[in-house]
Steps between C-alpha positions, in 0.01 A plus 500: 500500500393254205591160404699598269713658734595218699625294210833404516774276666538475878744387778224413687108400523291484850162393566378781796169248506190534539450159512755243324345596127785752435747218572332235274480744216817608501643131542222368207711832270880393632480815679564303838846497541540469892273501819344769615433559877123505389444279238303270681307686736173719531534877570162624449606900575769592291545838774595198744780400199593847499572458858670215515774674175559805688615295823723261291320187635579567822358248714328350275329130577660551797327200752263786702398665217352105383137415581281218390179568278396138405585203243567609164448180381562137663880514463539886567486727775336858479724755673506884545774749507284701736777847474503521102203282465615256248367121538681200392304191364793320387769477758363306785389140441282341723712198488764701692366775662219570765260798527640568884923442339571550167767252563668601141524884594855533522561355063209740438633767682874430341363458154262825473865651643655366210280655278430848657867487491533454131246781425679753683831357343387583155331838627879590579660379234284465208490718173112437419241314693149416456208421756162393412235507746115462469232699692551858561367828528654793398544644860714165534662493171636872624614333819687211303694732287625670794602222694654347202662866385655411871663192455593462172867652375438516128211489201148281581200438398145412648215319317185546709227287384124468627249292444157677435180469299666638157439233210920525344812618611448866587852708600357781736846706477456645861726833471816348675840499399583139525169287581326353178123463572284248375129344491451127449193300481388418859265194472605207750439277190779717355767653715711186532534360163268695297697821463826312370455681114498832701799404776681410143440824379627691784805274537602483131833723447596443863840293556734389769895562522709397764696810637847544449 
């Protein structure tokens, strides 16, 4: 699939992660229209993503699956989803939580079920959706377009974008039916802020309608 092919108005947009990049580039492009259930978080395999569509969330941040890494920084708590192995920098603050309690795991738990909720909600229900999710292969991209062929009723779309040592936006049109592909300039110096002509680019001809 090419970017031309996911042009077009949608009912709804998700960031599937890697990290929270999808989810600032889609807010920086008013493509951000709601929460996602993984805006926010780090899921470095996108087979564990996969995973975590096909069971419908079940369990999800549940309070065993929750295990303390480290600080994230010195109001934030580092803390693993050790079944899908996701990790959350930005729910936890030190102020309020311990390593040993996670004393706010009950709102984090309720709001990650608001949101999981949501997704599935317009999976049912919606007439066109969109995910965007960085860092792939195409083993995985395969594995996403199944899962998501599972769960969702009616018409969506995947852009797939990673970040590699090509020098401009590069689509790599993988031969599947409804996964765009895409290269971006890799760099650290670049990824976050550098690529915003090319996240333009990719964006441009891509709206938001709420569903009737």
């Amino acid at each position: 699939m090419r970017l031309a092919e996911i042009k077009g108005e949608y009912d709804g947009i998700f960031s599937l992660g890697e990290l929270c990049l999808s989810s600032i580039q889609l807010e920086r492009c008013g493509l951000r229209p709601f929460a996602g259930p993984l805006d926010w978080m780090s899921t470095p395999k996108l087979a564990d993503v996969n995973r975590l569509l096909e069971n419908r969330f079940d369990g999800f941040m549940d309070r065993d699956h929750l295990t303390y890494v480290d600080h994230a920084s010195d109001k934030l708590l580092l803390v693993k989803e050790n079944v899908y192995n996701a990790f959350s920098n930005h729910d936890f603050f030190v102020h309020r939580n311990t390593p040993a309690l996670l004393e706010d795991h009950s709102a984090v738990k309720l709001k990650y079920e608001r949101r999981a909720a949501r997704l599935l909600d317009k999976a049912a229900s919606a007439k066109r959706l969109l995910f965007v999710r960085c860092g792939g292969s195409m083993e995985e991209a395969i594995g996403l377009q199944k899962a998501l062929s599972g769960l969702v009723s009616h018409e969506y779309r995947v852009l797939l974008v990673n970040h590699t040592d090509v020098a401009t936006l590069t689509e790599t049109a993988w031969p599947l039916e409804r996964v765009c592909t895409v290269e971006l300039p890799g760099h650290p110096d670049v990824i976050w802020k550098g690529n915003n002509a090319f996240w333009d680019t990719m964006l441009s001809g891509i709206g938001f309608k709420e569903s009737l």
